[in-house]
C-alpha positions in Angstrom: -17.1 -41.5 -31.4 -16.3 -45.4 -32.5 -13.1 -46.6 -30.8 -10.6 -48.7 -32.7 -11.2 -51.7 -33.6 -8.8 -54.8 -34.9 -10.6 -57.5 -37.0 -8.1 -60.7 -36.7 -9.7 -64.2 -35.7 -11.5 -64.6 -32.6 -9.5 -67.1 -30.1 -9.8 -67.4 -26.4 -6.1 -66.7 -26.6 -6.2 -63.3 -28.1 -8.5 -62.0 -25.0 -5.5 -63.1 -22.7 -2.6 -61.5 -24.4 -1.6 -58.5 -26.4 -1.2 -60.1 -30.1 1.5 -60.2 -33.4 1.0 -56.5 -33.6 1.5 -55.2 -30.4 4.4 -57.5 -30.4 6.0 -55.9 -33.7 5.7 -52.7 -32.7 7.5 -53.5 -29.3 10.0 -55.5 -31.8 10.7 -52.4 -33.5 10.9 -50.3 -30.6 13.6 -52.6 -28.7 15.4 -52.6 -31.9 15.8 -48.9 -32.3 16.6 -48.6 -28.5 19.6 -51.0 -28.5 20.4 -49.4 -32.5 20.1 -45.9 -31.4 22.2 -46.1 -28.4 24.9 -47.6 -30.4 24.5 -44.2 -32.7 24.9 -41.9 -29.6 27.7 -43.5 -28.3 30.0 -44.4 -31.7 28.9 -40.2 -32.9 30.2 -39.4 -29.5 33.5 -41.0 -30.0 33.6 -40.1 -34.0 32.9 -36.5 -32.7 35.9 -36.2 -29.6 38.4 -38.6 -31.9 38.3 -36.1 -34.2 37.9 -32.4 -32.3 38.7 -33.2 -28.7 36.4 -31.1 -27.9 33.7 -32.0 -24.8 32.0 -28.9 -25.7 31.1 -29.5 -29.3 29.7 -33.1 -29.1 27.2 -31.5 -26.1 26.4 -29.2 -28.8 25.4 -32.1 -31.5 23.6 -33.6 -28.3 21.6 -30.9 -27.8 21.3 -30.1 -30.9 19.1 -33.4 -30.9 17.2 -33.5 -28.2 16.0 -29.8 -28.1 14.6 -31.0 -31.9 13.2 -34.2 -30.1 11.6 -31.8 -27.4 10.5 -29.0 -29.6 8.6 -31.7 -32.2 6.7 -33.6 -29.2 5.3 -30.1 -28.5 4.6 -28.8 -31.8 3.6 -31.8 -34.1 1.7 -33.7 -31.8 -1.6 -33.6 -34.3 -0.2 -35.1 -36.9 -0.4 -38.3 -34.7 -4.4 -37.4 -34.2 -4.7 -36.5 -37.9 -2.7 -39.3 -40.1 -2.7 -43.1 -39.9 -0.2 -44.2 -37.3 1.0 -47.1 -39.1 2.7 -44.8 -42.1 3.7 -41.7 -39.6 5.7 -44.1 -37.4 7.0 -46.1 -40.7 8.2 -43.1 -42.3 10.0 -41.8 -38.9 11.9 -44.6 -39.0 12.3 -45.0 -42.6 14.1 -41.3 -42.4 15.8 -42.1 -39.4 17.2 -45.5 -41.4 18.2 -43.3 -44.2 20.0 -40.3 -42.7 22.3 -42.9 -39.9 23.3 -44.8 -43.2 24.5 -41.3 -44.0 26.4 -40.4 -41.2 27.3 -44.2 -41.5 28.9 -43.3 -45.6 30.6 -40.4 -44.3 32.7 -41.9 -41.6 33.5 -44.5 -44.1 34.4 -41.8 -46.3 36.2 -39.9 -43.6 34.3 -36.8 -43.7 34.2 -35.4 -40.4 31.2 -32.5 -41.1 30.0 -31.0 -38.2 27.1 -29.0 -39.9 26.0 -32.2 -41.8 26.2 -34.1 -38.7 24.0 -31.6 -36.6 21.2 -31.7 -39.0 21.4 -35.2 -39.3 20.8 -35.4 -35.5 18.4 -32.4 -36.0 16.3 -34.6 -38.2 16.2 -37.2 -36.6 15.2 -36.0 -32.9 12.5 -34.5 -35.0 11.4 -37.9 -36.1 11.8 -39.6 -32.5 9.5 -36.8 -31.4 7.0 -37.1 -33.6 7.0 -41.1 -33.4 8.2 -41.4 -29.1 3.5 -40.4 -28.2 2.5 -42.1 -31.4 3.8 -45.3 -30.6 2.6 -44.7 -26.9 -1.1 -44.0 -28.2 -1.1 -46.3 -30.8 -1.9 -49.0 -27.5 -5.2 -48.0 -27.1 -5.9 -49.3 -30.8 -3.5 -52.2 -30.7 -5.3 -54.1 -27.5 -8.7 -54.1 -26.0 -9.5 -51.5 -23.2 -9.1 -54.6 -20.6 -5.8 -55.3 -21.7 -3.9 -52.0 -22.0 -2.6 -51.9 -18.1 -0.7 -55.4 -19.6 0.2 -53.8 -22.8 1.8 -50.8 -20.9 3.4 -53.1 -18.4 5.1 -54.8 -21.7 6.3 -51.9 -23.4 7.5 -50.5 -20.1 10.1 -53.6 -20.0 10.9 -53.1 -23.2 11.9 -49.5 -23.0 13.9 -50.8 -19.6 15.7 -53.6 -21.2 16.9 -51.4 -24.0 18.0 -49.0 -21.5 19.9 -52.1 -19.7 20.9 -53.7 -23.0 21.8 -50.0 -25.3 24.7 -48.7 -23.2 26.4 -53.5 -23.1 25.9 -53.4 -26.6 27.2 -50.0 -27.6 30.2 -50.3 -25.8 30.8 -53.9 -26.7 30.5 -53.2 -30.7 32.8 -49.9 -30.0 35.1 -51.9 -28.7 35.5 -54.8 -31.1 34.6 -52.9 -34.3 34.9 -49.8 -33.9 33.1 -46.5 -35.0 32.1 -47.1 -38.4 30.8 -51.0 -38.0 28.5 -49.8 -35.0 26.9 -46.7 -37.0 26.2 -49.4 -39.6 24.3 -51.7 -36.8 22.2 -48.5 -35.8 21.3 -48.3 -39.4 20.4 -52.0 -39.7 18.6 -52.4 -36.6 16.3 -48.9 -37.1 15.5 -49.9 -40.7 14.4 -53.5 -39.3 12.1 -51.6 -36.8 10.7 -50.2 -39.9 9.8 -52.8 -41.7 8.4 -54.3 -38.6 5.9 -51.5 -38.2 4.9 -52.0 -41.7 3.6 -55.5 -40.7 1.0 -52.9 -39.0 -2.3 -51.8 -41.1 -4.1 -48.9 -40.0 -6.5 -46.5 -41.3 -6.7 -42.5 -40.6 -9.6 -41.3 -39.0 -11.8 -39.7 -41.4 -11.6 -36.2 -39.7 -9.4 -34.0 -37.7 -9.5 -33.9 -34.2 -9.9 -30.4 -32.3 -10.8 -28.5 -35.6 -11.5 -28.2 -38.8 -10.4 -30.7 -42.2 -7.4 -29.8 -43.5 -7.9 -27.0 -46.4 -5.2 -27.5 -49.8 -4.0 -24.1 -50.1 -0.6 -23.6 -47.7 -2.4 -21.0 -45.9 -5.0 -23.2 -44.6 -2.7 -26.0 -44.0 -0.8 -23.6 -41.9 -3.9 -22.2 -40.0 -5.2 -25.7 -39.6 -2.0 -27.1 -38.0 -1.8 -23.9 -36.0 -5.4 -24.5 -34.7 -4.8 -28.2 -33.8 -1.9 -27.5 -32.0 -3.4 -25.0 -29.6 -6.6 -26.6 -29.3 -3.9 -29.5 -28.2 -2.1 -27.2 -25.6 -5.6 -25.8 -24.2 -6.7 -29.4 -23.6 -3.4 -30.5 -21.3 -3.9 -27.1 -19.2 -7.8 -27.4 -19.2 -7.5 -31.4 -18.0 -6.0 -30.3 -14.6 -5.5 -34.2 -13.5 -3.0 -34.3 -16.3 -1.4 -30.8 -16.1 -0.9 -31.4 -12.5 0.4 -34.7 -13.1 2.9 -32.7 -15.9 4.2 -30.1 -13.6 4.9 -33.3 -11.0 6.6 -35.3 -13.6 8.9 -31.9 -14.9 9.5 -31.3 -11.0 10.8 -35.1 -10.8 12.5 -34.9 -14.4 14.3 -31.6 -13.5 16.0 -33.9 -10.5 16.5 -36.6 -12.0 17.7 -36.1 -15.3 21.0 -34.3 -13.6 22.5 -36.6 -11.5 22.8 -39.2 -14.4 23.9 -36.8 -16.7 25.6 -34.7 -14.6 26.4 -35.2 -11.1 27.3 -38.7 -11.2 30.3 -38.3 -13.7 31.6 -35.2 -12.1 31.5 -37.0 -8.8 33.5 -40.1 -10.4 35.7 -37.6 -11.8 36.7 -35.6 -9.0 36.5 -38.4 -6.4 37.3 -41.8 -8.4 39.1 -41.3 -11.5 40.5 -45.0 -11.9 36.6 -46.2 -11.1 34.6 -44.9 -14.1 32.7 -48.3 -13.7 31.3 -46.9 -10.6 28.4 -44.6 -13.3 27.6 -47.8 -15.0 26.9 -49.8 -12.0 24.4 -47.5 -11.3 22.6 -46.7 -14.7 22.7 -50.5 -14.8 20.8 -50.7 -11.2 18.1 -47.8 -12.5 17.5 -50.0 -15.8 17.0 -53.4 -13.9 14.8 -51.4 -10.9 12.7 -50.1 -14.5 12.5 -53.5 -15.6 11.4 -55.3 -12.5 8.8 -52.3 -12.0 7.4 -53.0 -15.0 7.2 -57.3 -15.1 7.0 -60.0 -12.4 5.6 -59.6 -8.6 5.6 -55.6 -8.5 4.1 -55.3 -11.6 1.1 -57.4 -9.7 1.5 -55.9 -6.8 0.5 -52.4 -8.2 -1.9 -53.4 -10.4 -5.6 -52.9 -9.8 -8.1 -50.1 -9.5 -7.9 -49.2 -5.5 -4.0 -48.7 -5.8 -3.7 -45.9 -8.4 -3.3 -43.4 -6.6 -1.5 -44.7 -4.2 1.2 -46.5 -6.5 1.6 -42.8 -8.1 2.3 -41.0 -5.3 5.0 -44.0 -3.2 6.8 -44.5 -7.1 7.1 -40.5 -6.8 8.5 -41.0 -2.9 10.0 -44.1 -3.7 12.3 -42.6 -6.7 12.7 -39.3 -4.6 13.9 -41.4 -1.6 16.2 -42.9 -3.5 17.5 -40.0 -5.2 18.1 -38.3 -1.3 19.7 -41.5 -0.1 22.2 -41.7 -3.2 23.3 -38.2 -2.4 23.8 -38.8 1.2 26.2 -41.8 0.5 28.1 -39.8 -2.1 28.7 -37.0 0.8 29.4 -39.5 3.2 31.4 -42.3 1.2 34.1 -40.1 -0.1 37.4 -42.7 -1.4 35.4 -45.9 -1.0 34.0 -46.8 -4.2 33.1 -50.1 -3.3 30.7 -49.3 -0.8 29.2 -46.2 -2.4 29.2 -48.6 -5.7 26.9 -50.9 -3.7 25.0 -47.9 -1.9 23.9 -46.4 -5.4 23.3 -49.6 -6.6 20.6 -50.1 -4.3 19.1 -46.8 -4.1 18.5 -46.7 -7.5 17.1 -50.2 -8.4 14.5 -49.0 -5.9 14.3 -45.6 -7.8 13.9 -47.5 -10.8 11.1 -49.5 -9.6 9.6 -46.4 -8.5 10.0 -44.1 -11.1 8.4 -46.9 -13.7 5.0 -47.8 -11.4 4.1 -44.0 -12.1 5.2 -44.6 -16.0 3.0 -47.3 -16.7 -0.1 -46.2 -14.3 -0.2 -42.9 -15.9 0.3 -43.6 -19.2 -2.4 -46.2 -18.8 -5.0 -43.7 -17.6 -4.1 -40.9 -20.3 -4.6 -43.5 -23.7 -7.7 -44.8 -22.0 -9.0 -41.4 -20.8 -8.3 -39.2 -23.5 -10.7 -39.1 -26.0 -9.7 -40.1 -29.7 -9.2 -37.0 -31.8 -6.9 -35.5 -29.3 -5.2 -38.5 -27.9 -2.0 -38.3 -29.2 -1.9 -34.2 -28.7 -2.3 -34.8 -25.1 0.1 -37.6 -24.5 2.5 -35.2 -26.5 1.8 -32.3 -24.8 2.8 -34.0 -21.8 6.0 -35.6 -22.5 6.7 -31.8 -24.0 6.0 -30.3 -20.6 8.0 -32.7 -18.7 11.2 -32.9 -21.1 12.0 -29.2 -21.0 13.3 -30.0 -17.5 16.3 -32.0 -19.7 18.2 -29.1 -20.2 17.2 -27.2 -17.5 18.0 -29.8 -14.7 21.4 -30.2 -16.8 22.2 -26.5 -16.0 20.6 -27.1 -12.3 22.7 -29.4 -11.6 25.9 -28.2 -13.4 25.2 -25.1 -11.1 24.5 -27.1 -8.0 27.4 -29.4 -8.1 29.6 -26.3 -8.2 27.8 -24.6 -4.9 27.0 -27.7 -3.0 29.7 -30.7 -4.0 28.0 -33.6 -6.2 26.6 -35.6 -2.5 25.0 -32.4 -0.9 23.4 -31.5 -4.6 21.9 -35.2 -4.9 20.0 -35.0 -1.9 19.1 -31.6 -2.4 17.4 -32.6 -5.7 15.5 -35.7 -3.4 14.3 -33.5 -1.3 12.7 -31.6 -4.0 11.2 -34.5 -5.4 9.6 -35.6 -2.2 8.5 -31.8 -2.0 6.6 -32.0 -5.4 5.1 -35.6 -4.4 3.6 -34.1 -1.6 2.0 -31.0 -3.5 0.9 -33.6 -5.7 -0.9 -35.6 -3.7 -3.5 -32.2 -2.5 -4.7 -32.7 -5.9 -8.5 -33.1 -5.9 -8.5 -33.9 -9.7 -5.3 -36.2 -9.6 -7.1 -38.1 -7.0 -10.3 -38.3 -8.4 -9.0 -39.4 -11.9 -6.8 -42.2 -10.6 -9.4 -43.4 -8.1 -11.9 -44.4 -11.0 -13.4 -47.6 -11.3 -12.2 -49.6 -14.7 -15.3 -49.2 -16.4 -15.1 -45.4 -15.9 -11.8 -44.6 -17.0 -12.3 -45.4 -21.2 -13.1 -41.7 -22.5 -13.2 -39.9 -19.1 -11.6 -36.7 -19.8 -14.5 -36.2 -22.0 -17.2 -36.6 -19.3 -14.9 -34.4 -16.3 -13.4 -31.6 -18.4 -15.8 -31.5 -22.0 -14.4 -27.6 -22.1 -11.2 -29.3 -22.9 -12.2 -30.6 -26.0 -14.2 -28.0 -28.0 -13.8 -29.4 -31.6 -15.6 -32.7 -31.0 -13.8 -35.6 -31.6 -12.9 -37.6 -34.6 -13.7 -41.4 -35.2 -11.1 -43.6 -33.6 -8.3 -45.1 -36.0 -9.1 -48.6 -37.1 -6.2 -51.3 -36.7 -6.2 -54.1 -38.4 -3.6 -56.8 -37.1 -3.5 -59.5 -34.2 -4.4 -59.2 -30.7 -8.0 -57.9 -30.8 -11.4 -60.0 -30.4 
């Protein structure tokens, strides 16, 4: 196998730092954060101005994300079998095209819920599909000795849209309403586009984890069908990183309620006039994600000896937080100040957590994986650990009913900290993320070669900034 290479002039500076196209692609993907959550939030009051109906916008939600879910498990190869530059380019070309849609009929004052649910189908297909490409695509973008950095980058980058989406959003609602802020999503995905076109790539000349694509339908369809399992054997037969999946859905399945869940039914049983007390702590998780991923922790957890370690204490660290949230919500009852302040803390130190594991992980997986099935792995992942979206919504829908919103928090910490500790028995989590540097480029190939029984495809050639 050759890995990817990136022809731009040779400068001592270009050693040091990512480069112009790592940067656009982090451009891009800031861009249709911010954009996006803009979309989310002016469909959601388009879609209760006009029905009043709770129940059907979570139905266009999850109409969304299940597509978002269901692609990143089933189309993972076509980010192993097509050049990246034109699949993530055409995601967000399509994404552009169907918001300036929605965008038209709003404007026209067509208030079509079928339209709009496969519009929001569509697209969760496309963030699917593009979400592991553009997570894969840093092994080709940067030299091996610099993708730890380029995580670390793109890890503040998803934070700060997570800080800046929800300002933004409701700022734009506010002052221009529903129709003005659909047309800013539009704008700013189609801008992330043509920022990704800045970015040449080539295909590798092969397909990775079977045979060449065939012409007919038939042997497309077989093809794909092949790829994709030989994608789903591979996550299950590299234990480090099916371990590391069930860990991540155990931590997912906890966390993903009490944002979505328990902390707005908590506000709106105990604090009605203090809806600010939800964004005070979503703002707290984004900054604790964005100091995680920059500045002295970031340094602090980098380096070859701490791996391990900086998995497992993020894992403690976000289920701690998670315990001690819930404990203050049981025991804080008609003081939102405090509990404000309480949650604010506990999770800016989730936050910090939860990101260390991000970045480490997702270091290890584009390094260690080898080419062809690279982008089926990282997919395969993000697949196994997002189906605990909409199971720890109904978790914690049924928990808050049961147990009061404080008691289910720190229930759900306590099974965090359970999973962290099954974890860390792992003798292949600990082996993989005790590797010296040198050893982790390609080593899935060398521990588990039964996981890859195609052979592998040449790398992807880049050609761009930020490569010597």
């Amino acid at each position: 196998m050759q890995d990817s290479t990136i022809t731009p002039p040779e400068t001592a500076a270009d050693a040091t730092r990512p480069g112009r196209a790592f940067t656009a692609v982090q451009a891009a993907i800031l861009l249709n954060g911010i954009g996006t959550r803009c979309g989310q939030l002016a469909i959601a009051w388009w879609s209760l101005g006009r029905t009043g109906s709770a129940t059907s916008f979570a139905a266009l939600v999850a109409a969304g994300s299940g597509a978002e879910v269901l692609a990143r498990g089933l189309l993972g190869r076509l980010g192993d079998t097509h050049r990246p530059d034109r699949l993530v380019t055409a995601c967000y070309l399509v994404s552009a095209v169907l918001v300036a849609g929605l965008t038209g009929l709003h404007l026209a004052g067509l208030y079509q819920p079928v339209v709009l649910a496969a519009g929001l189908v569509v697209i969760g297909l496309c963030n699917g599909v593009r979400e592991p490409v553009q997570t894969t695509l840093v092994r080709s973008l940067v030299p091996v000795a610099l993708v730890e950095t380029a995580m670390r980058r793109r890890g503040g980058v998803m934070a700060l849209s997570s800080v800046l989406g929800p300002i933004v959003a409701a700022v734009l609602l506010g002052l221009a309403g529903t129709g003005p802020t659909l047309a800013i999503n539009t704008i700013a995905v189609a801008v992330s586009c043509l920022l990704v076109a800045t970015v040449s790539a080539t295909s590798p000349e092969t397909t990775g984890g079977g045979a060449p694509p065939g012409r007919g339908g038939r042997t497309s369809l077989a093809t794909w069908y092949r790829g994709t399992v030989d994608g789903w054997r591979a996550v299950h037969r590299i234990r480090s990183e099916f371990h590391l999946a069930l860990l991540a859905l155990a931590v997912n399945l906890a966390l993903y309620p009490v944002f979505a869940v328990l902390l707005p039914a908590l506000t709106r049983r105990a604090f009605p006039d203090a809806t600010w007390l939800m964004g005070v702590a979503e703002a707290a998780f984004g900054v604790g994600l964005l100091l995680g991923s920059t500045g002295p922790v970031a340094r602090r957890t980098r380096g070859t000896r701490t791996r391990f370690t900086t998995v497992t204490a993020g894992f403690t660290a976000t289920g701690l937080s998670i315990l001690a949230a819930g404990l203050a919500a049981a025991r804080l009852t008609g003081r939102p100040g405090p509990l404000a302040a309480v949650l604010a803390a506990c999770f800016l130190v989730g936050g910090v957590g939860l990101v260390t594991v991000t970045v480490t992980t997702s270091t290890v997986r584009v390094l260690a994986t080898p080419a062809g099935m690279r982008n089926r792995v990282t997919a395969g992942v993000t697949f196994l650990s997002g189906l605990a979206i909409p199971l720890g919504n109904l978790l914690g829908g049924s928990l808050a009913e049961r147990l009061w919103e404080g008691p289910a928090m720190a229930a759900l910490g306590l099974a965090v900290l359970a999973a962290t500790a099954a974890g860390a028995t792992s003798r292949d989590l600990r082996t993989v993320l005790t590797l010296p540097d040198d050893a982790v480029p390609d080593a899935y190939g060398r521990l588990y070669p039964l996981a890859f029984p195609g052979g592998e495809p040449e790398e992807v050639t880049i050609t761009g900034e930020g490569r010597p």
